[in-house]
C-alpha positions in Angstrom: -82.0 -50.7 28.3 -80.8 -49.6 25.2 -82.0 -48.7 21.9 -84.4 -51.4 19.8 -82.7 -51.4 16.7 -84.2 -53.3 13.5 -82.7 -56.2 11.9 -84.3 -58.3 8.6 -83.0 -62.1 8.5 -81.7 -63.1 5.0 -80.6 -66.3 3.8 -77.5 -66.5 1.5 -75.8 -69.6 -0.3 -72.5 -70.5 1.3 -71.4 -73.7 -0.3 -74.4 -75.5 -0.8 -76.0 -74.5 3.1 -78.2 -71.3 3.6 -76.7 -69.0 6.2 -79.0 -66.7 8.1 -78.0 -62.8 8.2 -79.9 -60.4 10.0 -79.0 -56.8 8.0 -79.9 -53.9 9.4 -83.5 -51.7 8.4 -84.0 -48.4 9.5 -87.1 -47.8 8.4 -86.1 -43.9 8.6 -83.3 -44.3 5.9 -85.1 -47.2 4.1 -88.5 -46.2 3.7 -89.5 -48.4 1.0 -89.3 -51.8 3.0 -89.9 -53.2 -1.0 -87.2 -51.4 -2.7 -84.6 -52.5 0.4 -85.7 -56.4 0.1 -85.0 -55.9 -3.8 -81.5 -54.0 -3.2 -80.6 -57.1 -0.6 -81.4 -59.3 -3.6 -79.4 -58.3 -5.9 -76.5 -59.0 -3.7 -77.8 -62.7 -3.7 -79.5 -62.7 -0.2 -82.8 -63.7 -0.3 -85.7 -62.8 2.1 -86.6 -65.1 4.7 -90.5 -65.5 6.0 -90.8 -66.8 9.5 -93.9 -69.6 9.6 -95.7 -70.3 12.2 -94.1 -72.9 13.0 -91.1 -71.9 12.9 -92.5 -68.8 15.2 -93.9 -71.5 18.0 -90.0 -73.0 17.9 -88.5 -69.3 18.9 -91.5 -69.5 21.3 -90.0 -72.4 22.5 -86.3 -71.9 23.4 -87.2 -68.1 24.9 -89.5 -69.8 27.5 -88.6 -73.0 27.8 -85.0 -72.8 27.7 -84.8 -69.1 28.7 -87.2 -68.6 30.8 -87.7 -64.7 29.1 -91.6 -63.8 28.8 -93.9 -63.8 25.9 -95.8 -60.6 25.9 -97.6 -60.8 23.2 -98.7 -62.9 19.7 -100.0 -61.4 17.0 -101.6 -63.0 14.3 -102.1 -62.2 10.5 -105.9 -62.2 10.6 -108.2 -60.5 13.0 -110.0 -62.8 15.0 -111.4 -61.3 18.2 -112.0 -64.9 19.9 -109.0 -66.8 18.9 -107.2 -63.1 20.1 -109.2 -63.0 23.9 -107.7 -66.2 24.2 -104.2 -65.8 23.7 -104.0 -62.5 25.6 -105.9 -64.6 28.6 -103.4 -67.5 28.7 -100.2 -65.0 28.1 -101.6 -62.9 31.5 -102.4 -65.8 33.3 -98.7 -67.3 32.0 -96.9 -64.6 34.1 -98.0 -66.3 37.7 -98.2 -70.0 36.1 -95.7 -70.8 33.4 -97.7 -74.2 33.1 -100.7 -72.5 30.8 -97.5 -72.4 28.3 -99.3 -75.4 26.8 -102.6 -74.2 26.2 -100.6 -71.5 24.2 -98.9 -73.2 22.2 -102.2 -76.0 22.1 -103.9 -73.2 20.7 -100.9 -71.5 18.7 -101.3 -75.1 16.9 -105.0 -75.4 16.2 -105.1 -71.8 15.2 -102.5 -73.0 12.4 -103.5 -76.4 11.5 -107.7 -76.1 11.3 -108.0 -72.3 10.8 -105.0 -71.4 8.8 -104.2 -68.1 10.5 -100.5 -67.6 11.0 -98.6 -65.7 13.6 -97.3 -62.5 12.2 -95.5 -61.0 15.2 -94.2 -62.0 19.0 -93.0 -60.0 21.3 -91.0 -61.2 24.0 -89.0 -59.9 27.3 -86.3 -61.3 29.2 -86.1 -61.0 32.6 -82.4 -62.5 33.3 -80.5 -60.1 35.7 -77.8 -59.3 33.6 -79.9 -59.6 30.2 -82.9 -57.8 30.4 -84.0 -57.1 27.2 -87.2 -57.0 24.8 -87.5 -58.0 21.2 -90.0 -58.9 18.5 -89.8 -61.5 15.6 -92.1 -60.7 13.0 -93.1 -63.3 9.8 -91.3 -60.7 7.6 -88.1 -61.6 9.0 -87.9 -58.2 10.8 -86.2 -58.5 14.1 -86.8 -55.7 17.0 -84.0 -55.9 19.5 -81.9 -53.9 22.3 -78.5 -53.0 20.0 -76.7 -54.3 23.3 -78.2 -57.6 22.7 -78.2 -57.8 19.2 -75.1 -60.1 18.3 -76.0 -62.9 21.0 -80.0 -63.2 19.9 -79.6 -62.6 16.2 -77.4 -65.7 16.5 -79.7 -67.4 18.5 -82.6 -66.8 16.4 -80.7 -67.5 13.1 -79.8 -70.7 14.4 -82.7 -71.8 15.1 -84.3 -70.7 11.7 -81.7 -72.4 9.8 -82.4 -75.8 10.7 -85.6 -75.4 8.9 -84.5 -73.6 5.8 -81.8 -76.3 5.5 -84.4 -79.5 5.9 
């Protein structure tokens, strides 16, 4: 595998529809993650936050209609039960894909009744010709092999642009 490079989605205006861009962050070169999101700005992007829901959607197509792992879920609050939980059913996904919906049961319910949202997933595809890794985080920031940038940046934008187009 190659290098994970970092990419932050922004939306910009083109003729009435917001596109998705993922620009890249080196957090090396741009090591005030504020002053880059302001810089981005004032070239009329603006930042995109990924919701939970939108997170349980890219949830979704990787294992549904990819079939790629979900290694882990963070979530923006500590909550030790609510975090046992979700490592259990994602170990216990790996030999039987059919827990996915206790996840995503849970993912739900987390959201709705205890307002905790999902700050980070990780994910690894296991394709023979397409292993990679990546991680989507609520900021927007997107973790992935440079090899395999172009295909799920577009992927992912897709996907999060039939929300911020509703």
């Amino acid at each position: 595998m190659s290098v994970k490079a970092i990419f932050k989605a922004f939306s910009k205006k083109n003729n009435g529809i917001k596109n998705i861009e993922f620009l890249p962050y080196d957090p090396a070169v741009d090591r005030d993650y504020y002053s880059f999101v302001r810089n981005k700005r004032k070239l009329n992007y603006s930042q995109v936050i990924i919701t939970s829901e939108m997170m349980i959607s890219l949830i979704d197509y990787y294992f549904i209609e990819r079939s790629a792992s979900i290694t882990s879920i963070e979530l923006m609050e500590e909550d030790e039960e609510i975090e046992v939980d979700i490592t259990r059913i994602l170990s216990k996904m790996t030999n039987d894909r059919a827990y996915y919906s206790r996840l995503i049961e849970l993912l739900r319910f987390v959201q709705d009744k205890s307002s905790i949202d999902v700050k980070k997933i990780t994910i690894k595809n296991t394709e023979q010709d397409k292993q990679f890794q990546l991680y989507i985080q609520v900021n927007g920031l997107v973790g992935v092999d440079e090899e395999f940038y172009q295909n799920e940046t577009s992927e992912i934008g897709c996907r999060l642009e039939s929300y911020i187009n509703l």
